[in-house]
FIFILUM-45220 format. One record per residue (C-alpha): x, y, z. Coordinates in nm, 3 decimals. Layout:
REM FIFILUM-45220
       x       y       z
       X       Y       Z
...
//
This chain:
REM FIFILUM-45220
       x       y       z
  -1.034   0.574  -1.265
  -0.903   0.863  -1.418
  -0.756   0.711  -1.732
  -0.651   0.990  -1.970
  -0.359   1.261  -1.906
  -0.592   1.559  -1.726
  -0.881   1.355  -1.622
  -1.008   1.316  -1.269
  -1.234   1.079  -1.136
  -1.356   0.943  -0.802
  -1.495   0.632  -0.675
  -1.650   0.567  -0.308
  -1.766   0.208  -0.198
  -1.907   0.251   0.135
  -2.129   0.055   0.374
  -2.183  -0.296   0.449
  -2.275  -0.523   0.116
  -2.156  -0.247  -0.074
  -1.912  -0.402  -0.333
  -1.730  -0.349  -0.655
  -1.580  -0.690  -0.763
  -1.343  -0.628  -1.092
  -1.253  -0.977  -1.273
  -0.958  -0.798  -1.433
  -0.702  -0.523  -1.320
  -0.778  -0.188  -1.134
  -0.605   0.088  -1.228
  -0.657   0.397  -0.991
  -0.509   0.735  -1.205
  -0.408   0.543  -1.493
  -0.319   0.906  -1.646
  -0.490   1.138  -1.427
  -0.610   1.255  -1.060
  -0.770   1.016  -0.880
  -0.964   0.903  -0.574
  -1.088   0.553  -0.468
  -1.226   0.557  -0.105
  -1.364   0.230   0.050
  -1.538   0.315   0.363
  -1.860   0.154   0.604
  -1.768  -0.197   0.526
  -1.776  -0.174   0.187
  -1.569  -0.426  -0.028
  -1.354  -0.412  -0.365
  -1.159  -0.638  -0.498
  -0.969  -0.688  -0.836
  -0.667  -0.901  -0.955
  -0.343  -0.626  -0.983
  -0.359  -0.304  -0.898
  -0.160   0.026  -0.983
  -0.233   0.344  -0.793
  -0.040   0.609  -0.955
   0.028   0.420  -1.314
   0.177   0.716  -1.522
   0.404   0.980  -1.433
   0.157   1.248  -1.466
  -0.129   1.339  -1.196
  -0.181   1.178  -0.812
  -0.351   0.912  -0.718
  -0.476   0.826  -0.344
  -0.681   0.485  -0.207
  -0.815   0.491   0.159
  -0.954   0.202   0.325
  -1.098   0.261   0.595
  -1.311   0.097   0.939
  -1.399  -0.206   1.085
  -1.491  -0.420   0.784
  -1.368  -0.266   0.501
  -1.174  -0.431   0.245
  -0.945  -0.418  -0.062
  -0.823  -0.766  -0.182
  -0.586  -0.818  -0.407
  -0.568  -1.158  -0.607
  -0.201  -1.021  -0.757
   0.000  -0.724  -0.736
  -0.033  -0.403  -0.530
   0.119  -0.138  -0.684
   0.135   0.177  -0.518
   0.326   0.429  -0.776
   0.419   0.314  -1.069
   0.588   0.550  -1.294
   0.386   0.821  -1.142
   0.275   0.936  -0.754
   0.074   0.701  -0.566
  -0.078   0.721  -0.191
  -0.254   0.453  -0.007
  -0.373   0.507   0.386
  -0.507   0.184   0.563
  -0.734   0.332   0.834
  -0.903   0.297   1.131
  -0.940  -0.117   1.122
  -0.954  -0.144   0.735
  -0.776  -0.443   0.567
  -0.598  -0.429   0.234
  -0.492  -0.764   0.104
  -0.199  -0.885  -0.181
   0.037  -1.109  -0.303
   0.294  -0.850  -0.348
   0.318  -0.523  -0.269
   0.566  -0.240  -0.447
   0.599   0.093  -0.273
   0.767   0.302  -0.584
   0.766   0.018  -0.837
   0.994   0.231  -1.085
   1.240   0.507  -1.177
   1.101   0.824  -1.010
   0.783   0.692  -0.895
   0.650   0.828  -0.570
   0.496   0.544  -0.338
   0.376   0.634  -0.003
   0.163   0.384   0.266
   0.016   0.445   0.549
  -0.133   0.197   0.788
  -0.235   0.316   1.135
  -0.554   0.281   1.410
  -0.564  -0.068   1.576
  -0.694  -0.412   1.362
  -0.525  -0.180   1.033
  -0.392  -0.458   0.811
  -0.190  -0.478   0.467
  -0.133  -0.841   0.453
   0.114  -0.990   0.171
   0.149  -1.365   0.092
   0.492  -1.326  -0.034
   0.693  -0.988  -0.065
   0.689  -0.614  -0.005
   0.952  -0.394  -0.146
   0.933  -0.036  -0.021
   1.146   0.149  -0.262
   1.145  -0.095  -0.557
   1.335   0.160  -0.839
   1.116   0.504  -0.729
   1.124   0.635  -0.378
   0.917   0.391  -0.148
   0.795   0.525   0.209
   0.598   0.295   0.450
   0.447   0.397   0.790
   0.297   0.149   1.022
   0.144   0.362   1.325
  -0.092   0.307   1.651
  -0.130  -0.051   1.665
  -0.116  -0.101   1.280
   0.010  -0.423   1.098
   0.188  -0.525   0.794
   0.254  -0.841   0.706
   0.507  -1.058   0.430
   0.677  -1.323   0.347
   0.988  -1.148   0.226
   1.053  -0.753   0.305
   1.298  -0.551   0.134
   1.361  -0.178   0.214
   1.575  -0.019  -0.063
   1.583  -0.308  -0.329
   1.742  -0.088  -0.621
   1.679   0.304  -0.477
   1.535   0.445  -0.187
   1.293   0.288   0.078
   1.158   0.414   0.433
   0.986   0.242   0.688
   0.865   0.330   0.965
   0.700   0.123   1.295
   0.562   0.376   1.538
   0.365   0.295   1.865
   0.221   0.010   2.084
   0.124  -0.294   1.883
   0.201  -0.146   1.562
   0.372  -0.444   1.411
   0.521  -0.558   1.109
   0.602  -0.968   1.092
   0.739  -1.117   0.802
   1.021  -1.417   0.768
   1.279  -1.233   0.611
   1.389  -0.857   0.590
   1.618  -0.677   0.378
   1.715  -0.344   0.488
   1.909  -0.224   0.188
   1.898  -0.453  -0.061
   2.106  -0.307  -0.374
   1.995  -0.009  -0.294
   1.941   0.291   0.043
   1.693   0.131   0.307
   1.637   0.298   0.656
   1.437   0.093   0.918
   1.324   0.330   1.204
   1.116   0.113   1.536
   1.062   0.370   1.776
   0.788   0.444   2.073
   0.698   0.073   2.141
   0.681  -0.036   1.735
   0.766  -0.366   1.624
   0.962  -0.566   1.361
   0.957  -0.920   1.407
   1.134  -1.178   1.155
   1.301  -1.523   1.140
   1.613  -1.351   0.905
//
């Protein structure tokens, strides 16, 4: 979506049975400005995916409802070498094996996951602040999920865990890992790990 340097394109999925099933990558602004919204109970799925690939335009992803869903097979990237936005909303579910908030040098990654049954579930890791600037909010009963969290792995990460049952479980967490993580639990928020 998006895919050369001043394009702009937008995609919306919505309602139930609605789907767009990619056998390959998904690249959301590959070069350019671009939307993807999943709304209704619609459905996409892909293997990686990179919102925010070059350092040139914005990119933004919403998922949003009861039944709407983004699966990842592989990677969720959100920022790559460019700006990159992803809001979980109102009961959608995002699914990945990883997840990278600001995968590299001066990438912009921001997440947002907030309204009760909100999910971004990982099977293995999340690194907020990979080598770009990595912010993650969990708000008003929204969950994350990993295996392995690291805030801060070689620049800057953020999270934040904001309001009853917003929750974010995973079995170890690294709050500055070589590089500047802040963890902030406030107004009934949880963080719940094994290390």
């Amino acid at each position: 979506i998006a895919n050369e340097a001043g394009s702009s394109g937008e995609v919306a999925v919505s309602g139930a049975g609605s789907k767009w099933t990619n056998s390959g990558n998904l690249a959301v602004g590959n070069s350019g400005d671009a939307v993807l919204a999943v709304s209704g109970g619609g459905a996409v799925s892909n293997v990686n995916a990179f919102i925010g690939y070059y350092a040139v335009g914005s990119s933004e992803v919403t998922v949003d409802g009861a039944g709407s869903t983004w699966t990842n097979s592989g990677e969720l990237n959100v920022g790559i070498y460019g700006s990159g936005t992803l809001d979980v909303t109102d009961g959608g579910t995002v699914s990945s094996e990883d997840g990278h908030i600001g995968r590299y040098a001066n990438s912009v990654g921001t997440v947002t996951v907030t309204g009760e049954n909100s999910t971004w579930t990982n099977n293995d890791s999340l690194h907020v602040g990979n080598e770009g600037t990595g912010t993650l909010t969990v708000e008003n009963g929204g969950e994350v999920e990993s295996a392995y969290g690291f805030i801060g792995v070689y620049s800057t990460g953020t999270a934040t865990v904001t309001g009853e049952n917003s929750i974010w479980t995973s079995i170890y967490l690294f709050v500055g890992q070589s590089g500047t993580g802040s963890l902030t639990v406030q107004d009934g928020g949880r963080v719940e790990n094994t290390n």
